[in-house]
C-alpha positions as CSV (number, residue, x, y, z in Angstrom):
1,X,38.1,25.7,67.5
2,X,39.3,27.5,70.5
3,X,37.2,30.1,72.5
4,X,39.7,33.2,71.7
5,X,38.6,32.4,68.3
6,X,35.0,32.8,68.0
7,X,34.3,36.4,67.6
8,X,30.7,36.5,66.6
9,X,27.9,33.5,68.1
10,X,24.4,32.8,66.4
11,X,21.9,32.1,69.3
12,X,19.0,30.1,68.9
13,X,16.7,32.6,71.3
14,X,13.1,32.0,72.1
15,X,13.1,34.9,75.3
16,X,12.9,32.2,77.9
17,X,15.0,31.4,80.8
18,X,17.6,29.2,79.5
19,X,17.9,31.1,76.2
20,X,18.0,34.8,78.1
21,X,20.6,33.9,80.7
22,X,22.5,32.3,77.7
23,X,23.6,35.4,75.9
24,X,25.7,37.4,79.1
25,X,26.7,33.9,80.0
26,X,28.0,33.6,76.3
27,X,29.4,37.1,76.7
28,X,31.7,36.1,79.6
29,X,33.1,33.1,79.0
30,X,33.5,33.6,75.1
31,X,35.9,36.5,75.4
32,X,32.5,39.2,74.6
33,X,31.6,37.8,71.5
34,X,29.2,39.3,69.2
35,X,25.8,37.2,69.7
36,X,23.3,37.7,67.2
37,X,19.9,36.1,68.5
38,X,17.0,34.3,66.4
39,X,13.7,33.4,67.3
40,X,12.1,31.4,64.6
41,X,8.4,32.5,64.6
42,X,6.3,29.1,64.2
43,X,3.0,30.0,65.9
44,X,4.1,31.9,69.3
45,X,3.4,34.7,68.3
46,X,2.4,36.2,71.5
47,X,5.8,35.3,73.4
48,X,7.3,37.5,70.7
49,X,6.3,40.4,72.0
50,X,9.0,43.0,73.1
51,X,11.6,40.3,72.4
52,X,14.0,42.7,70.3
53,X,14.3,44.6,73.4
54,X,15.2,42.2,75.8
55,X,17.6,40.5,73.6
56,X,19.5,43.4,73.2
57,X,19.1,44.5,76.7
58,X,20.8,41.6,77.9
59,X,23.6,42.1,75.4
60,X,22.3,40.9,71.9
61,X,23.6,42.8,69.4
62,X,20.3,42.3,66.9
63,X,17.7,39.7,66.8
64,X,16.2,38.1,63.7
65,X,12.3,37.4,63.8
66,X,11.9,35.2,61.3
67,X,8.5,34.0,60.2
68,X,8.2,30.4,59.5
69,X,4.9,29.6,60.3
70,X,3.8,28.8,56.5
71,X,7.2,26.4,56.1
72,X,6.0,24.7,59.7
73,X,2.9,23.6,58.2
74,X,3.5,22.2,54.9
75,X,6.8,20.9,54.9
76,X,6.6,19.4,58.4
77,X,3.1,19.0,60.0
78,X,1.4,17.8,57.1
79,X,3.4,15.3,55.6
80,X,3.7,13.9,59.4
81,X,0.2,13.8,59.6
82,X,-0.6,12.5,56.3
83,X,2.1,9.8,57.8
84,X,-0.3,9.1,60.6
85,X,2.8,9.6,62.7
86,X,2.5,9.0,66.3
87,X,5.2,8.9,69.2
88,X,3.6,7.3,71.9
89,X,0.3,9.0,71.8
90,X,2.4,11.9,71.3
91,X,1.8,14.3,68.5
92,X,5.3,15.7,67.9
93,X,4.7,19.6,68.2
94,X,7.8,20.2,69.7
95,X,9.9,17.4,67.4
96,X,8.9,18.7,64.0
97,X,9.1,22.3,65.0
98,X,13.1,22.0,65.4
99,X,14.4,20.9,62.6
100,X,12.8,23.7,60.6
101,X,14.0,26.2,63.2
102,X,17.6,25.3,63.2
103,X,17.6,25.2,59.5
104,X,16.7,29.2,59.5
105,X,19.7,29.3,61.9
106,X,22.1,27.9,59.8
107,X,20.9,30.1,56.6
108,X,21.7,33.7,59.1
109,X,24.6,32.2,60.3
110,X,26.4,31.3,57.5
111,X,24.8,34.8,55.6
112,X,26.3,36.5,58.7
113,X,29.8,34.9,58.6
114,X,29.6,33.5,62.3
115,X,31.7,31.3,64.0
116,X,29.4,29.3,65.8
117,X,26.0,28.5,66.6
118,X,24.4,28.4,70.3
119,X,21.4,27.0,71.6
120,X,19.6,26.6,75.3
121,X,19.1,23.0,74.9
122,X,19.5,20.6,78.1
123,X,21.6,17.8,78.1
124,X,19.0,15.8,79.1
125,X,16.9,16.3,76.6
126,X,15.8,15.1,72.6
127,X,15.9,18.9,71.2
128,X,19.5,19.4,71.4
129,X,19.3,16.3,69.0
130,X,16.9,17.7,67.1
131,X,19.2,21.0,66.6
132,X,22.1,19.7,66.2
133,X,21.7,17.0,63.4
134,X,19.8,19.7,61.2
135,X,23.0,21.7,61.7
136,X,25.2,18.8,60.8
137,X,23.1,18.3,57.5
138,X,23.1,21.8,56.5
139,X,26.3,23.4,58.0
140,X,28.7,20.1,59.2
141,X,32.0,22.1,60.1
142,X,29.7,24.6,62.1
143,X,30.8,24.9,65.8
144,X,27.6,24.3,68.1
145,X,27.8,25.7,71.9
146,X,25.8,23.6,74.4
147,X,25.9,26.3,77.5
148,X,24.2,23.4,79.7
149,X,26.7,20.7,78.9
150,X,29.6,23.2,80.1
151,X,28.1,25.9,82.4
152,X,28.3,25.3,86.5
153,X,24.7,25.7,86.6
154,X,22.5,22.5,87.9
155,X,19.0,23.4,87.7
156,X,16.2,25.9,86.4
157,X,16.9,27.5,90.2
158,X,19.9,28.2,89.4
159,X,19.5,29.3,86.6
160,X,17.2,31.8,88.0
161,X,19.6,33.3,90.6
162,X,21.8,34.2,87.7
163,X,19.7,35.9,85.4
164,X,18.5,38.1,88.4
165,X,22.6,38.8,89.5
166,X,22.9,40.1,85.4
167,X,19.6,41.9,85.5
168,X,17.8,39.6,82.8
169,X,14.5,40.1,82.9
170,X,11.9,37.2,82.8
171,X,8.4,36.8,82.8
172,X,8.4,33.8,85.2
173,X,9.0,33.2,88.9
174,X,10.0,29.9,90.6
175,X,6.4,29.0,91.2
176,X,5.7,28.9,87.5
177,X,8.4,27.5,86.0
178,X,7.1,25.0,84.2
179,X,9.1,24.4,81.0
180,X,7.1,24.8,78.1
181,X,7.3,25.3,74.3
182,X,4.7,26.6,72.0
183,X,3.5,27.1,68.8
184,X,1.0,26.8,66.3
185,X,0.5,23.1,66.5
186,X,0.9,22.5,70.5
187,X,1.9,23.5,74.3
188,X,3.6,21.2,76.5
189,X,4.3,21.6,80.0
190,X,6.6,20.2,81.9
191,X,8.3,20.0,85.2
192,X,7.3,21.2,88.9
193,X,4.5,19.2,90.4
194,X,4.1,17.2,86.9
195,X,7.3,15.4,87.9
196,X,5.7,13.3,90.2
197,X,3.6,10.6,88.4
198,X,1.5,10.9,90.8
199,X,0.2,14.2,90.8
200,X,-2.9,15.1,88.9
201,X,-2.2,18.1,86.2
202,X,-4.3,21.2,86.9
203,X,-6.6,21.7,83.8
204,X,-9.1,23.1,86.3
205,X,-6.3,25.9,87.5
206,X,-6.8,29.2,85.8
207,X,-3.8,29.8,83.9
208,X,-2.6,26.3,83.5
209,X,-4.0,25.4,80.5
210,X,-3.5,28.0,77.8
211,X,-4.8,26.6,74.2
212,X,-7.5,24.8,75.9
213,X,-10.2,24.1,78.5
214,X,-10.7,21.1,80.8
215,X,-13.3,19.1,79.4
216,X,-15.3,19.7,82.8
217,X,-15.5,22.8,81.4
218,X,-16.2,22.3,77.8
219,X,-20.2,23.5,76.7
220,X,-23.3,20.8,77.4
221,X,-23.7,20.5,74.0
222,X,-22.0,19.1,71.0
223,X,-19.5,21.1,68.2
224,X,-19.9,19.5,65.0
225,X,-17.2,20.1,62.2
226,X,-16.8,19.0,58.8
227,X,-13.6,18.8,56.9
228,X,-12.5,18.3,53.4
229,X,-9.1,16.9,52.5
230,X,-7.8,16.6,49.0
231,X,-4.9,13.7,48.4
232,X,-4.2,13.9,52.4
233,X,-3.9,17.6,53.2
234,X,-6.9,19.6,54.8
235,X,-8.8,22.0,51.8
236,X,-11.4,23.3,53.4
237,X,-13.7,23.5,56.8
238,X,-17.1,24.1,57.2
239,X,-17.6,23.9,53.4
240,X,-15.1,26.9,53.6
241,X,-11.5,26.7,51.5
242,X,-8.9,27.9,53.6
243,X,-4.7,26.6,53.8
244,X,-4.1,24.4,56.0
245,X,-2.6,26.6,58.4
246,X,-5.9,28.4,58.7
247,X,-7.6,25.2,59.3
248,X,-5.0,24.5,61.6
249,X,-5.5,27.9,63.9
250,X,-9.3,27.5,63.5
251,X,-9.3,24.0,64.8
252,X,-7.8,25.0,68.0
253,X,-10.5,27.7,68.7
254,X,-12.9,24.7,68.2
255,X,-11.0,22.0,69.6
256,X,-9.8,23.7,72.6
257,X,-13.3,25.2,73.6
258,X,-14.2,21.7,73.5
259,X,-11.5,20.4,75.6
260,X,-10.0,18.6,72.7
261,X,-6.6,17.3,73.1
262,X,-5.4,17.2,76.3
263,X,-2.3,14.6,76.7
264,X,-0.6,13.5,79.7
265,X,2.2,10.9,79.7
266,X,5.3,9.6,80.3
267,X,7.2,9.2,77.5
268,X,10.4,7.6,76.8
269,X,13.3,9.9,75.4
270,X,16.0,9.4,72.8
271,X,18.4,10.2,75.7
272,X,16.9,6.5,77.3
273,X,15.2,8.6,80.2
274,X,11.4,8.7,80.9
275,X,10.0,11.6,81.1
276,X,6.3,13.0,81.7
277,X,5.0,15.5,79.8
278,X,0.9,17.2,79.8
279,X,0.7,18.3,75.7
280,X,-2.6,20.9,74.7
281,X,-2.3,19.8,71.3
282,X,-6.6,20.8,70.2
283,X,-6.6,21.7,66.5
284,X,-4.0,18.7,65.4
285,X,-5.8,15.8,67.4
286,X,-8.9,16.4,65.2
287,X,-7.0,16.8,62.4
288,X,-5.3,13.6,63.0
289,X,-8.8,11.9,63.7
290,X,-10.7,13.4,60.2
291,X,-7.7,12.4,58.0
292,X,-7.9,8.6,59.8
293,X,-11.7,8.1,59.7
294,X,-11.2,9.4,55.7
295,X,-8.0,7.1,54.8
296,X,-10.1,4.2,56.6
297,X,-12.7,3.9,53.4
298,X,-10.2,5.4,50.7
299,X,-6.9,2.8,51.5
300,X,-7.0,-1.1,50.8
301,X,-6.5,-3.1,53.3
302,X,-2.9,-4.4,52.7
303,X,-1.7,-0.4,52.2
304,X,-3.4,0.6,55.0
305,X,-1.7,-2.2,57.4
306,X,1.8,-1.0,56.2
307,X,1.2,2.4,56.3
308,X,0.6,1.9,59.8
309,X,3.1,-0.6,60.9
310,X,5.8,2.8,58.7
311,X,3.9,5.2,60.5
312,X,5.5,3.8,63.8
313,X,9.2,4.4,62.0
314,X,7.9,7.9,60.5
315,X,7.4,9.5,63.9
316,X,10.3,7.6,65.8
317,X,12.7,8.9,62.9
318,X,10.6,12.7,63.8
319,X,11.5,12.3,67.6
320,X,14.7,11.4,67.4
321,X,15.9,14.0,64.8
322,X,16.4,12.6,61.9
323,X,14.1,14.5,59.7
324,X,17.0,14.9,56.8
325,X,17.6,11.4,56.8
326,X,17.5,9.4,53.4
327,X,14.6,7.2,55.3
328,X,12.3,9.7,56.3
329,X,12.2,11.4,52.6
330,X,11.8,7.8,51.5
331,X,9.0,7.2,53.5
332,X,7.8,10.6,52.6
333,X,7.7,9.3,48.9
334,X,5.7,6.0,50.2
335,X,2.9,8.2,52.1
336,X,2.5,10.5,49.2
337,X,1.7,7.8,47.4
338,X,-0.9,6.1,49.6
339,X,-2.9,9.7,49.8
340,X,-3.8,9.6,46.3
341,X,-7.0,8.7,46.8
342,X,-7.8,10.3,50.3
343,X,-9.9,12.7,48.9
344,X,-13.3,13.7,50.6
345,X,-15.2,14.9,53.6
346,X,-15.4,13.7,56.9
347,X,-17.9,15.2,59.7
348,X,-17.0,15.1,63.4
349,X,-18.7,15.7,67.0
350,X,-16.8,17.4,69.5
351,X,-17.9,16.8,72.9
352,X,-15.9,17.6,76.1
353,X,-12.8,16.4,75.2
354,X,-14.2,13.6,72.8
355,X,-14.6,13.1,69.0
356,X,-17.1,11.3,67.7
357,X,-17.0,9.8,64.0
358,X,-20.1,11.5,62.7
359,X,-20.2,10.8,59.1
360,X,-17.5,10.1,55.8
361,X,-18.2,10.5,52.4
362,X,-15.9,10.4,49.3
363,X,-15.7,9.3,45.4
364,X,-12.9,7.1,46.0
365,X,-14.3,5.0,49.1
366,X,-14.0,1.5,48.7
367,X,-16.4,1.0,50.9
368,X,-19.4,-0.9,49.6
369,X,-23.0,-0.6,50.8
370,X,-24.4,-3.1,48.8
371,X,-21.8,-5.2,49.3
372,X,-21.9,-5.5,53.3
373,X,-25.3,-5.0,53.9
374,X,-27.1,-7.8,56.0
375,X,-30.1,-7.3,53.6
376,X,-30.0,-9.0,49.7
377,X,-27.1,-8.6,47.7
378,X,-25.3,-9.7,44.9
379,X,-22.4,-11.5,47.0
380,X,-22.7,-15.2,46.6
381,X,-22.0,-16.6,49.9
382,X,-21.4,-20.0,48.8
383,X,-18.2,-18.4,47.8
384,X,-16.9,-18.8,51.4
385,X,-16.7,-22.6,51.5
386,X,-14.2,-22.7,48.9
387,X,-12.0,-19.3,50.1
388,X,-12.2,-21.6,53.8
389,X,-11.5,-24.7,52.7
390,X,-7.9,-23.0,50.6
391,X,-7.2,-20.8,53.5
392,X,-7.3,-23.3,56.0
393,X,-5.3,-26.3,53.9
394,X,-2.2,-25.2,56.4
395,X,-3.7,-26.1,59.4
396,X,-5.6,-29.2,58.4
397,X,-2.5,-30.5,57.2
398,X,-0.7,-29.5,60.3
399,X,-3.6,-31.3,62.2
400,X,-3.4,-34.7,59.9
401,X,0.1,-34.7,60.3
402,X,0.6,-33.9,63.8
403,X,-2.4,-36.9,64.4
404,X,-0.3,-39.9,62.4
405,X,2.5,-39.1,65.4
């Protein structure tokens, strides 16, 4: 499709820098097309504030605020985390916030007849991944704009110096420009002084840490929580039902008053670049801890091992943006079936940035006390010699065989 013929642009707009400058930049090099923006609410609620009015200051000509924060939660965080899915320590707040974003997108577009659909992502990065296969599954003859895979601009500098020669306002200056993405289930930061390895990030720095406290600054004395889960997905904490996203926000009042969470690596993208991120992510670290100390009495040993050795597929398939794949609903399927049993309550300490296993109770447990305890019991030990003797056939074998030679 040629640029004279898209007359009207849906913009993927969160009110940052990349996304602000986006829409005059769209404006002059796409003959003044009409951009609608939309900013998928999925926990940032405070960055939402007097968005309508910069996106149509700097040319918008409406903005969509559409809350998603419900969908976020149980269609995406906690089937991942029933999953157990980890990226490399990573807890994938910003990977399994996209997909459910960008299919939003694709509904206003196509109910608004656009042309095309727009978003801020670098071409350096996994998100424009993330975007842009969720628009290829939902709308595949859609034309997507990638402003920073055809703009002249080079860097967040730059980028800067044009949104102050268009009179875009921002909130930031060039001496807090880290790039960072929130919501409900994480902050990461990224960039300026983080992008030398060697650098220690500032969680003493007022202001650097938002959803959290450095655990030198956590209290002297221990939080203790308990949650219930029912088949895999949070019910209830502190003996009080709430949805999951409730547990979710409450956790990272806890958790982050407790210095709970705090991540810093380097990771390695989809694009084949290392990268370092520093990820606040309080509420869903203890989540991810309760639901593993439960599954670790309620799953058999053999599920347990391949749910794990999945779980490694599960969050690379969550990374890389293939959440409307074939495989990741499959594997959906698997983990709902391993979390018929997780059912029950676990009890955790929170202590300056640690949590403690404190206690794990449920009907289902397969864990037997009077089956492993050192004192009398009703195993016959004798039993072993046999179960030794079978199991270790292979080997003597090997041994007699490898002797004769």
């Amino acid at each position: 499709m040629d640029k004279k013929d898209i007359k009207k642009v849906v913009l993927a707009y969160s009110g940052g820098l990349d996304t602000s400058v986006i829409i005059p930049w769209l404006k002059e090099n796409y003959n003044n097309c009409e951009v609608i923006a939309v900013s998928g609410n999925v926990g940032q609620d405070d960055e939402l504030e007097g968005l309508e009015e910069k996106a149509l200051k700097t040319g918008a000509s409406k903005l969509y605020i559409e809350d998603l924060t419900d969908e976020f939660v149980d269609d995406f965080i906690i089937p991942t985390m029933k999953a157990g899915a980890i990226y490399e320590e990573y807890l994938l707040g910003t990977s399994f916030a996209r997909p459910v974003i960008a299919k939003r997108i694709v509904e206003i577009a196509k109910a608004e007849g656009a042309d095309a659909i727009c978003h801020g992502c670098t071409g350096k990065g996994n998100d424009q991944v993330r975007f842009e296969l969720t628009i290829k599954h939902f709308a595949p003859e859609m034309k997507i704009i990638a402003p920073w895979r055809e703009w002249d601009i080079k860097s967040r500098e730059e980028e800067i110096d044009y949104a102050e020669a268009h009179n875009v306002p921002l909130k930031i200056t060039r001496e807090t420009n880290y790039s960072k993405d929130k919501n409900l289930w994480h902050l990461s930061h990224e960039g300026l002084d983080l992008e030398d390895t060697g650098n220690e990030p500032q969680y003493e720095k007022p202001g650097f840490l938002e959803m959290s406290v450095s655990p030198l600054d956590a209290p002297d004395v221990p939080t203790y929580i308990e949650l219930d889960f029912d088949k895999g997905v949070p019910v209830a904490l502190d003996g009080k039902k709430m949805s999951a996203k409730e547990i979710i926000l409450k956790l990272n009042e806890i958790g982050g008053a407790n210095g709970i969470g705090l991540l810093d690596i380097v990771e390695n993208r989809l694009v084949g670049m290392k990268c370092r991120g520093v990820y606040e992510t309080p509420g869903g670290t203890i989540l991810y801890k309760a639901h593993n100390v439960l599954e670790s009495i309620c799953l058999d040993k053999m599920t347990a091992h391949e749910k794990q050795r999945l779980s490694i597929t599960y969050a690379e398939l969550v990374y890389n943006g293939q959440w409307y794949t074939p495989l990741r609903e499959a594997l959906a399927a698997f983990v709902d079936k391993t979390q018929e049993r997780v059912t029950g309550k676990v009890r955790l300490k929170l202590y300056k940035g640690n949590i403690i296993r404190a206690g794990v109770w449920s009907d289902n447990s397969l864990y037997s006390e009077k089956i492993a305890t050192f004192g009398e019991s009703d195993y016959d030990q004798t039993d072993a010699k046999g179960f030794i003797n079978l199991y270790g056939l292979p080997i003597k074998v090997q041994a007699m065989v490898d002797g004769k030679k």
